[in-house]
C-alpha positions, 0 to 999 in steps of 0.5 A: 504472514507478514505484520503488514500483510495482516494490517491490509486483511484486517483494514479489508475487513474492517472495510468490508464489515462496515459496507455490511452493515451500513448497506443492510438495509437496502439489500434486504430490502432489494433481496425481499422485493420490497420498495425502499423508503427515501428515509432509509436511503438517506440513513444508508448514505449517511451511514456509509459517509460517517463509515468513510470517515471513520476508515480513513483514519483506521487506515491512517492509524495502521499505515502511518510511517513512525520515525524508525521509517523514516530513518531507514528511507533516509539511509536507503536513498543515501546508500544508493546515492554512494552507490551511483557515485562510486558508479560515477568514479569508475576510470573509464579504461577498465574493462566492461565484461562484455564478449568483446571486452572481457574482464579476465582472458586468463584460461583456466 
């Protein structure tokens, strides 16, 4: 398995893990049958807000690009560009390779 297919498992999990535990209570509470205090719905909510906050910058923290990426798009985007150029610059009598236009009409 990948390095960053591992990074998405454990930001699932880290995700999962803190929905769990920030909505416990009320599942309980849902499973037991019991009535809900405004008090607790209002913890679980602020639970769940501060748990956002906190994934969003875990996940920043895993997914950011560091300058070795940034280095590879870079090179990546002017290779293509090279190559759509040299695509360009091809002289237009050369064969196209189609049927009726073969590459090569030697019989082998």
């Amino acid at each position: 398995m990948s390095a960053t297919a591992m990074q998405y498992r454990a930001f699932l999990a880290v995700v999962f893990a803190a929905l769990a535990v920030a909505l416990a209570p009320i599942i309980v509470a849902g499973i037991r049958g019991e009535s809900l205090p405004s008090g607790l719905i209002d913890i679980a909510d602020k639970s769940v807000v501060a748990f956002a906050g906190l994934l969003g910058t875990i996940g920043a923290l895993l997914f950011r690009q560091n300058a070795t990426d940034q280095a590879r798009a870079e090179t990546q985007s002017k290779t293509l560009d090279t190559v759509r150029d040299a695509i360009a610059a091809q002289p237009p009598g050369r064969p196209a390779g189609t049927p009726g236009d073969p590459v090569s009409v030697e019989e082998v």
